[in-house]
C-alpha positions as CSV (number, residue, x, y, z in Angstrom):
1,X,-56.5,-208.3,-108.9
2,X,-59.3,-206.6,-107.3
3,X,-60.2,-204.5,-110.7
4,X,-59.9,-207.8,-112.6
5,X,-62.4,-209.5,-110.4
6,X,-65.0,-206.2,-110.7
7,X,-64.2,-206.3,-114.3
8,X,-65.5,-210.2,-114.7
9,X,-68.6,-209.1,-112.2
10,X,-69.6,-206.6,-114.3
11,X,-69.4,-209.0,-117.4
12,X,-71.5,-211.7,-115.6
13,X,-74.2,-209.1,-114.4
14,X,-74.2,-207.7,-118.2
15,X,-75.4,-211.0,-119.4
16,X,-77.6,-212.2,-116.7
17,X,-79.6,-209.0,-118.1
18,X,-78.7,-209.5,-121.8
19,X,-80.5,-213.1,-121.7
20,X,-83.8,-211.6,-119.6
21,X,-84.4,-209.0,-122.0
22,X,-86.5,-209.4,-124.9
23,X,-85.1,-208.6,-128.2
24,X,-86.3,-205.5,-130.5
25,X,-86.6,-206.4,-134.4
26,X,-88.2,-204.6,-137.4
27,X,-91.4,-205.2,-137.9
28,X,-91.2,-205.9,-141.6
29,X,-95.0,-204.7,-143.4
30,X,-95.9,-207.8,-145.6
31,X,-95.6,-206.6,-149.7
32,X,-97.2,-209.6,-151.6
33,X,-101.0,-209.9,-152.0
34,X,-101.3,-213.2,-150.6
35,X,-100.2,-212.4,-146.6
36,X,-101.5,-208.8,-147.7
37,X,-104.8,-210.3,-146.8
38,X,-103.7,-211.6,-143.1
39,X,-102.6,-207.4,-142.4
40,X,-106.1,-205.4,-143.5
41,X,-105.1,-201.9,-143.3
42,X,-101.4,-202.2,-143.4
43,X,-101.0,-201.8,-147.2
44,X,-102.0,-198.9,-149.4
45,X,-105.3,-199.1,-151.7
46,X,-105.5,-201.4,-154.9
47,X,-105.2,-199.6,-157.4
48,X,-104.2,-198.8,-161.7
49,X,-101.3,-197.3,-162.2
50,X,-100.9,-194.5,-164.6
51,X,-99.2,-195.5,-167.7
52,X,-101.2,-198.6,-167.5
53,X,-101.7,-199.6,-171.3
54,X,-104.9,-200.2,-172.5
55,X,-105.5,-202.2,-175.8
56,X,-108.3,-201.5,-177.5
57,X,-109.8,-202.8,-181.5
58,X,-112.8,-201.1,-183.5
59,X,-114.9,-203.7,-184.7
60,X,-116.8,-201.6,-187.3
61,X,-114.0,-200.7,-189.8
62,X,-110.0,-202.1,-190.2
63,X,-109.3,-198.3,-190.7
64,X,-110.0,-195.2,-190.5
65,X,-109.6,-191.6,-192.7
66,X,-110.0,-187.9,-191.6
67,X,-108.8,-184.9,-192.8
68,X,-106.0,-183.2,-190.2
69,X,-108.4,-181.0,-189.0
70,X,-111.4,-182.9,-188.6
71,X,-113.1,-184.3,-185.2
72,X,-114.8,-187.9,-184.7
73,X,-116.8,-189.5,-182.0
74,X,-115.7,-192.9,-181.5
75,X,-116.6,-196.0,-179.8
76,X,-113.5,-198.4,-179.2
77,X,-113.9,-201.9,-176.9
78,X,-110.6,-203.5,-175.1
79,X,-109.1,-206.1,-176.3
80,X,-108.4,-208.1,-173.0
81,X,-108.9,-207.8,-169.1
82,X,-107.2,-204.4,-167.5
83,X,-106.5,-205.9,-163.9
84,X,-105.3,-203.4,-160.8
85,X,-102.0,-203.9,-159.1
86,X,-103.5,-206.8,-157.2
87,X,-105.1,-208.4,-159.7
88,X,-108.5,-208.1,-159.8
89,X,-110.5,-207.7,-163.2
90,X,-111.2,-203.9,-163.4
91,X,-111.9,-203.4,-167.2
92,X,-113.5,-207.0,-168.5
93,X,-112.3,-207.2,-172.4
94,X,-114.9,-206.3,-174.4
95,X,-116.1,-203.2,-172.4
96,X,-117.0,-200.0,-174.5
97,X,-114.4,-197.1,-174.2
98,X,-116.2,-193.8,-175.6
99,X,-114.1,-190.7,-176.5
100,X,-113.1,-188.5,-179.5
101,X,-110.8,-188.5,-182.2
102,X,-108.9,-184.9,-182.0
103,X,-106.3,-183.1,-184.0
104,X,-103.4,-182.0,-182.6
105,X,-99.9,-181.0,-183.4
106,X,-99.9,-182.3,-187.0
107,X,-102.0,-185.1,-186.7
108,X,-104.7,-186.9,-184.5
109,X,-104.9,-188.2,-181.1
110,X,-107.5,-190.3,-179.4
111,X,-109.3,-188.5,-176.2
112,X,-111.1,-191.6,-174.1
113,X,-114.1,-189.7,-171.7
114,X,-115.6,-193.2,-170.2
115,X,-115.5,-196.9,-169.9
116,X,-119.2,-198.6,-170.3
117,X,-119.2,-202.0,-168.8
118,X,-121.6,-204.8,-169.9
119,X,-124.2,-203.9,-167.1
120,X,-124.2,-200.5,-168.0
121,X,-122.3,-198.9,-165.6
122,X,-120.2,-195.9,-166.9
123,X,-117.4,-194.5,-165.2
124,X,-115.2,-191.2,-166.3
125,X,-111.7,-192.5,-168.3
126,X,-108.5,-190.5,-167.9
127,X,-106.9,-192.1,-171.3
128,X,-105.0,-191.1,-174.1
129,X,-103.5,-192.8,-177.1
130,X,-100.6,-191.8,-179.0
131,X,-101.1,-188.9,-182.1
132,X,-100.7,-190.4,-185.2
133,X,-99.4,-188.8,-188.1
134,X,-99.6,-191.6,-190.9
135,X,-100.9,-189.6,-194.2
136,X,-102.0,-190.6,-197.4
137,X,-102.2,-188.8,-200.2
138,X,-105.5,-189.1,-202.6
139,X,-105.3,-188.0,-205.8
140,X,-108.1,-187.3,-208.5
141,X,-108.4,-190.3,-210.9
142,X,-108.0,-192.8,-207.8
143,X,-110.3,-196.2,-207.4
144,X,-112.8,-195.0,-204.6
145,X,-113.1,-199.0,-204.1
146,X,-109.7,-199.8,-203.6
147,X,-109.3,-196.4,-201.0
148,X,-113.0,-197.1,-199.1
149,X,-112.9,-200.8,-198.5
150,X,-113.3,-201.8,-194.6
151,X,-112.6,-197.8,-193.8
152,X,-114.7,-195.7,-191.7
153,X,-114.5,-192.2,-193.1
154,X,-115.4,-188.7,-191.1
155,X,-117.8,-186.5,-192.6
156,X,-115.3,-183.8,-193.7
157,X,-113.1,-186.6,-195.4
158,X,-115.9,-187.7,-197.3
159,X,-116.6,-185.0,-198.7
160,X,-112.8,-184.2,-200.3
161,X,-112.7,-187.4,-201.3
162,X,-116.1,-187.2,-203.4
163,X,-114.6,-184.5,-205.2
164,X,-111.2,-185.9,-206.0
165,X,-113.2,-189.6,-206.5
166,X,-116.0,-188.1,-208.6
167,X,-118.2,-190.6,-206.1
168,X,-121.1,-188.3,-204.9
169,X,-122.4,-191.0,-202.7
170,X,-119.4,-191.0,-200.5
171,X,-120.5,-187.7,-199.1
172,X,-123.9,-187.9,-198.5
173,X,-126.1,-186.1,-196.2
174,X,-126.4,-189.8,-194.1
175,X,-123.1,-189.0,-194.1
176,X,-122.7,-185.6,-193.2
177,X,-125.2,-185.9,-190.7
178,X,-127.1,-183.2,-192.2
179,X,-124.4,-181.1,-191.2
180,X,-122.6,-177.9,-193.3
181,X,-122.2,-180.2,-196.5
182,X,-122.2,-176.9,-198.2
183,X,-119.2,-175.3,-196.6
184,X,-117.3,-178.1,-196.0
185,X,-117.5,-178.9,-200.0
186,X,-116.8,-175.7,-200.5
187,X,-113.2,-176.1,-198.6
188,X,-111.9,-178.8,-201.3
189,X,-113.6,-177.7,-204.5
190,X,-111.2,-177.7,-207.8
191,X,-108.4,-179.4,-206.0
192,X,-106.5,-182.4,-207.7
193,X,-105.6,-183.9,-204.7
194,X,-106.3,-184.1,-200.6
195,X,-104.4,-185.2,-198.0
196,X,-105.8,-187.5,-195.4
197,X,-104.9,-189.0,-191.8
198,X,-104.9,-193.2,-191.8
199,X,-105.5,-194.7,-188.4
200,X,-105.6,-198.1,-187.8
201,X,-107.1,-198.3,-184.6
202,X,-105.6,-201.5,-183.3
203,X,-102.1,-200.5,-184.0
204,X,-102.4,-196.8,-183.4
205,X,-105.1,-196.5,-180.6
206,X,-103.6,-198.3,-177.3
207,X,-104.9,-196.1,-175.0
208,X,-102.5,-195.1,-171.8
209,X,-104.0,-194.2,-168.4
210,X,-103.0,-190.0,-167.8
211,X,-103.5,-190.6,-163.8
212,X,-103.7,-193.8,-160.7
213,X,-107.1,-195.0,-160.2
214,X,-107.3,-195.8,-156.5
215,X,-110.3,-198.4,-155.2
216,X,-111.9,-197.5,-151.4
């Protein structure tokens, strides 16, 4: 009896102090941009991810042709708006994209070294596209026309196709820039045929980020 009564005291002092103490919870940190706003601080940085896909078209040629060892300096713009992980506008469509076109490992890769904005702000760009390996073969006897039309053609790539074309105006010192036409003739001279690389830079040359871009 008397443990049964000490048992129902100790009950009724346990929940007198059950219902005056506050009660812990998790203090969850808000995820979505929106209340992101109401918590300054709480969140990490905006940023672009890497991975992040960035389309990009050439305006100046549909395609264009190099020989598997050859180098170009190109100019690309995106094709639409790159926006961070919040979704603010940090590449406008339209915006320059400067960089190289490289060989490597049987074919060539585009190399991206800045983004030029319409104000003229330039800003390094860690971006690579895929390699591409699509090859054509040219052989001698072949309509220059047919081959040229809406291309954009390196300097070493003109000047094996003016041989196996028998069009001396493709390789031109405009062309060549002025530039080792000599020895770079020299390379293709008496052969039948030359193998070039085809890129078609809106298919081939979507560009993907190589590292996060974090705003302050």
């Amino acid at each position: 009896m008397f443990n049964s009564q000490l048992s129902c005291a100790s009950t009724s002092v346990f929940l007198a102090i059950s219902l005056t103490l506050p009660v812990a919870v998790p203090f969850l940190i808000p995820t979505s941009p929106a209340i992101a706003q109401q918590f300054p601080g709480s969140l990490q940085r905006d940023r672009i991810l890497s991975g992040t896909l960035i389309p990009v078209r050439y305006d100046e040629a549909e395609k264009i042709v190099l020989t598997p060892e050859e180098r170009m300096k190109l100019t690309l713009q995106t094709a639409q708006d790159i926006r961070t992980v919040n979704g603010r506008v940090w590449i406008p469509a339209g915006s320059d994209i400067t960089g190289e076109l490289r060989p490597i490992r049987g074919g060539t890769q585009f190399v991206a070294d800045e983004v030029i904005f319409d104000t003229g702000k330039r800003f390094r760009l860690d971006a690579n596209s895929n390699i591409v390996t699509r090859t054509e073969t040219i052989r001698e006897g072949a309509s220059a026309g047919d081959i040229l039309k809406g291309t954009a053609i390196g300097a070493a790539a003109a000047t094996a196709l003016s041989g196996i074309l028998g069009d001396k105006a493709i390789a031109t010192e405009e062309v060549l820039g002025g530039a080792g036409l000599g020895a770079i003739a020299g390379i293709f001279l008496g052969r039948g045929k030359v193998d070039v690389i085809v890129i078609r830079p809106e298919e081939d040359l979507y560009l993907s980020l190589q590292s996060d871009i974090v705003f302050r």
